[in-house]
Residue, then its C-alpha position, 0 to 999 in steps of 0.5 A: x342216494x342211499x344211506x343206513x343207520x349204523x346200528x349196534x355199532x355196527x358198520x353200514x352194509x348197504x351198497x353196501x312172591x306172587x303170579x298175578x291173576x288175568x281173569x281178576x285183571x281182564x274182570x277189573x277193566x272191564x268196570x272202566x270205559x278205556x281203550x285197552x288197544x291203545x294201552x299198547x301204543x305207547x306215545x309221548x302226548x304230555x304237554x308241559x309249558x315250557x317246552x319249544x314244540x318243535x312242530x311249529x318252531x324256527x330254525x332261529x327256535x330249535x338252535x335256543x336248545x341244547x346241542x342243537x346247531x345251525x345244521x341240525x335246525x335246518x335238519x328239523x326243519x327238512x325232515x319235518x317238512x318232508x313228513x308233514x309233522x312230528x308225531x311223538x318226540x321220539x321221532x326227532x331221534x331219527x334226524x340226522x345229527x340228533x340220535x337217542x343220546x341227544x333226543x333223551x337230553x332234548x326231552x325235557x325241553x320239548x314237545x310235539x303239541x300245545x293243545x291245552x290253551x293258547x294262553x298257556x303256550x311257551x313264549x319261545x313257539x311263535x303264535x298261533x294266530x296262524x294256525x286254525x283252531x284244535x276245534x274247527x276241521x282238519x286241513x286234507x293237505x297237512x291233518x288230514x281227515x280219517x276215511x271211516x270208508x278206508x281205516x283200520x281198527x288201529x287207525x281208526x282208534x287214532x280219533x279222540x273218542x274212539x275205543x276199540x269197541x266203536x272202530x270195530x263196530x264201525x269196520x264191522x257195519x262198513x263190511x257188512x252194510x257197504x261204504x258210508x256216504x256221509x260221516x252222519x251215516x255213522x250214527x247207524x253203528x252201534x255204540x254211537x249216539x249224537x253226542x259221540x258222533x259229535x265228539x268224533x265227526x269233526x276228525x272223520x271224511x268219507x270223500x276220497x282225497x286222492x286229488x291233493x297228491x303231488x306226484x313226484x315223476x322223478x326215479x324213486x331213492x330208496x328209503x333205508x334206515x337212516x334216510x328222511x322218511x316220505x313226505x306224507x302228502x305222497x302216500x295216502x295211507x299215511x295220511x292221519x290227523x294230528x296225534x291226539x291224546x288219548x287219556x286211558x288213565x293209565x301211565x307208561x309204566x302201568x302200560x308196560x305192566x299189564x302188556x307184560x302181564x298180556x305176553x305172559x298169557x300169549x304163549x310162543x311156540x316150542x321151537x324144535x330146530x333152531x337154526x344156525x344157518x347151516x343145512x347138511x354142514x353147509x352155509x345157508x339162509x332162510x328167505x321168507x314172505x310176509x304180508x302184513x296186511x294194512x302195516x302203518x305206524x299205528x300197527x307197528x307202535x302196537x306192542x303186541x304186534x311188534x313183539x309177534x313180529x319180531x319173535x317170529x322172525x327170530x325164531x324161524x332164522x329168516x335172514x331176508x323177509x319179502x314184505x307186502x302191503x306197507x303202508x308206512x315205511x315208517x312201522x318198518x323201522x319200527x320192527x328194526x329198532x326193536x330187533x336191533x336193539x330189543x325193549x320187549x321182554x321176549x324179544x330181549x330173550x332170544x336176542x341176547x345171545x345173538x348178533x345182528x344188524x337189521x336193516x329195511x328197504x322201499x322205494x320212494x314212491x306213491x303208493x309203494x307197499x313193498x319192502x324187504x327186511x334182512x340182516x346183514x350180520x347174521x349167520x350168513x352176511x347180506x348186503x343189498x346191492x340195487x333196488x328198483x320198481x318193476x316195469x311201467x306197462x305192468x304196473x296195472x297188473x301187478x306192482x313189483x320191487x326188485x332187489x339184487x342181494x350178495x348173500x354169503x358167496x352168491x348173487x340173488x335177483x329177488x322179486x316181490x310181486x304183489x299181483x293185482x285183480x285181473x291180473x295178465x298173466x301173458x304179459x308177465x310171462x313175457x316180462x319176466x322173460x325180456x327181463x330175466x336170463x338163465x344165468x340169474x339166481x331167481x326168487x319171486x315173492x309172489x302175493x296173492x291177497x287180491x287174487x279171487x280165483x287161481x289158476x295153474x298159471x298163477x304158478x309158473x308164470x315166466x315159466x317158473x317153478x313154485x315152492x308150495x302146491x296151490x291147496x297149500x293154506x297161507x292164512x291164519x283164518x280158518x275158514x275163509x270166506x266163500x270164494x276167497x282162496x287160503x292160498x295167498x302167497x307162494x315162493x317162485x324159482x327158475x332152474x339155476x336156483x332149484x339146485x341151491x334149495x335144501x329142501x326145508x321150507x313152511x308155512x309159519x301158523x303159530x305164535x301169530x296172535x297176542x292178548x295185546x293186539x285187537x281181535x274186532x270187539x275182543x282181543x287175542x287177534x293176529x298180527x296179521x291174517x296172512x301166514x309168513x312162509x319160507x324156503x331155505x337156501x345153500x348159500x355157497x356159489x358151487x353148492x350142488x347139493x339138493x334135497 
């Protein structure tokens, strides 16, 4: 089943006086013992006691609110189970039935958690007799625990107690010294003593959990805008322990201040060509591949990331964006939203004069990392025609999405293709030829991130042609480490759609960085190590003009 959000009141196209000082700021909060990283992932943590917590609620519960029918209870009830838990009282807006409009009614009458005192939990949420307490360990299974072998910066800052400093010291001594063997080994990090390890332990694991997953061997649906998200017990990166607050002291409002003020200081690039979807008088679209290393909710809900991501794609004209390892579809309605209907400051200013009506793809299954993001009412109109996995016997190699796009007057089979260590190139050679014709239209995003050592084969694998030579660096890192490639992802074409290239393509290396997104112990870090890279394509079905 295939459903998408109708967005901007647009139609569905799935199958269709004074300049304030940084220094004096950056001076000041230096003197407080806050997390600045999760200034700017805002959430909606306040508890009130007389708010229904729509977590724990009955169907016969959520009907007593407003608005709120027999339907749209069981609605709740669904996608709450589906997900696990609600993280935030906006994401009931995404049940079908409920919206924005509804949600900013409900606000004031609901609430994600009631963790101040049993003794003060609204009488319409049933007890928590049945609950086990804030204080004892969190199950695997619906909370589970963070894996401080596994987490990222932006996870790991999830945990009450943990600062930024303290996740990257952590990540910092894990890269260093090897896996944790016990959740005491933490008390070798630095910035830990006992007391903060006892704060934070009960919220942390080093086991791996892989064994509680019930894996669905059913044909995968596809995860658009619109559609009920993942059940979290199916993807593991997902997996969190419930929101907890993190008290920095500072209100919404004062958060949105100083991100502001950060942005302000987070220069964009000038952009010397904007395009306007055309290339030598003819239509045409920019197809780009991105991997965003690590992208889950907590990432997405930073504003600094958030604002990277959606200024770049704007900015370059991508219509079609390749997507790697996603580790919630989630954070990729998050980038919609944002581009649909901008809050960013930056973001409102280059959309404001523009139309557009973006939407996203995944496919529902364990562990998927790849997705597409593309915009159906740009220059040139998109339209998503089929999504499906790659083949079963190469999944050990390489984990594969393959989407049929309509873009403008012709048909595109597009491969995103994240190749896996070891790959067999063979097999995928013989793959891509039992699967693919010369008639087709054909574009591989092909991901390298895994990938130790390259070689020429790596390049013309299914015999087809690659965009960008293999010295060509894709990251954002300067000097990688030894033995890891700068080259992490390449555009591949087959001859019937080397005709249709215009000849435009790069490799996107500035604007990626911003003062709001964590940069190990500091800031000013990247939205991601890996650079965003793109081709340019005619889009008229007799173009045989090439440059």
């Amino acid at each position: 089943m295939v459903q998408n959000a109708i967005t901007m009141g647009q139609n569905s196209s799935l199958p269709k006086g004074r300049r304030k000082s940084l220094r004096s700021f950056i001076k000041r909060s230096d003197s407080k013992a806050n997390s600045l990283s999760h200034t700017f992932t805002l959430n909606e943590n306040d508890d009130r006691v007389d708010r229904l917590n729509i977590n724990i609620a009955s169907e016969e519960e959520l009907m007593t609110l407003d608005g709120v029918n027999r339907e749209i209870a069981k609605s709740i009830v669904d996608h709450r189970r589906a997900i696990g838990r609600f993280r935030k009282v906006e994401d009931l807006a995404v049940v079908r039935g409920i919206g924005a409009d509804k949600l900013q009614k409900l606000r004031p009458e609901i609430c994600v958690s009631s963790r101040r005192s049993q003794s003060y939990t609204s009488s319409r949420a049933q007890s928590y007799d049945s609950l086990r307490s804030s204080e004892s360990r969190l199950t695997l299974k619906s909370n589970r625990l963070v894996n401080v072998n596994k987490a990222s910066v932006f996870e790991l800052q999830n945990v009450i107690g943990v600062t930024q400093e303290i996740a990257a010291a952590i990540v910092h001594y894990r890269n260093k010294k090897g896996a944790f063997k016990h959740v005491d080994d933490l008390i070798k990090v630095k910035c830990l003593d006992n007391l903060r390890l006892a704060t934070i332990g009960r919220y942390l694991t080093t086991e791996d959990d892989d064994e509680v997953f019930d894996i669905d061997e059913n044909r995968p649906s596809i995860l658009t805008n619109g559609y009920t998200m993942p059940n979290q017990s199916n993807n593991k990166p997902n997996g969190m322990p419930q929101r907890l607050a993190i008290r920095n002291g500072l209100s919404t409002s004062s958060a949105i201040d100083i991100f502001e003020l950060l942005s302000a200081y987070s220069p964009r690039p000038v952009v010397r060509e904007v395009f306007n979807f055309t290339r030598n008088d003819e239509p045409a679209v920019r197809v780009a591949s991105w991997n965003l290393h690590e992208f889950a909710y907590e990432k997405a809900g930073n504003l600094g990331v958030k604002e990277v991501i959606c200024r770049t794609i704007l900015e370059n004209g991508f219509s079609i964006v390749a997507v790697q390892d996603v580790q919630n579809v989630i954070a990729l309605r998050i980038i919609c939203d944002e581009l649909n209907n901008p809050k960013l400051q930056r973001v409102k200013e280059w959309s404001k004069n523009n139309h557009h009506n973006w939407n996203f793809c995944m496919l529902d299954v364990h562990n998927s990392k790849l997705g597409f993001i593309y915009d159906s009412d740009g220059g040139v109109p998109v339209d998503l025609i089929s999504l499906s996995e790659g083949p079963t016997d190469t999944k050990s190699e390489c984990e594969a999405l393959v989407a049929s796009f309509r873009v403008g007057n012709i048909n595109m089979q597009l491969v995103n293709l994240m190749l896996h260590k070891g790959t067999n190139i063979e097999l995928l050679n013989q793959k891509f030829k039992e699967l693919t014709t010369e008639s087709d239209l054909l574009m591989v995003f092909i991901d390298f991130s895994d990938v130790r050592i390259l070689t020429d084969d790596h390049f013309n694998i299914g015999n087809l042609q690659s965009v960008f030579s293999q010295n060509t660096n894709t990251t954002f890192v300067q000097h990688p480490a030894p033995g890891a490639s700068s080259h992490t992802t390449n555009l591949l074409y087959n001859t019937k759609l080397q005709k249709h290239l215009t000849g435009t393509n790069g490799v996107v290396k500035q604007g990626l960085i911003h003062l709001a997104i964590p940069n190990g112990w500091s800031w000013g870090g990247p939205a991601s190590p890996y650079c965003p890279v793109y081709a340019e394509l005619f889009t008229n079905s007799t173009s045989d003009v090439a440059l």
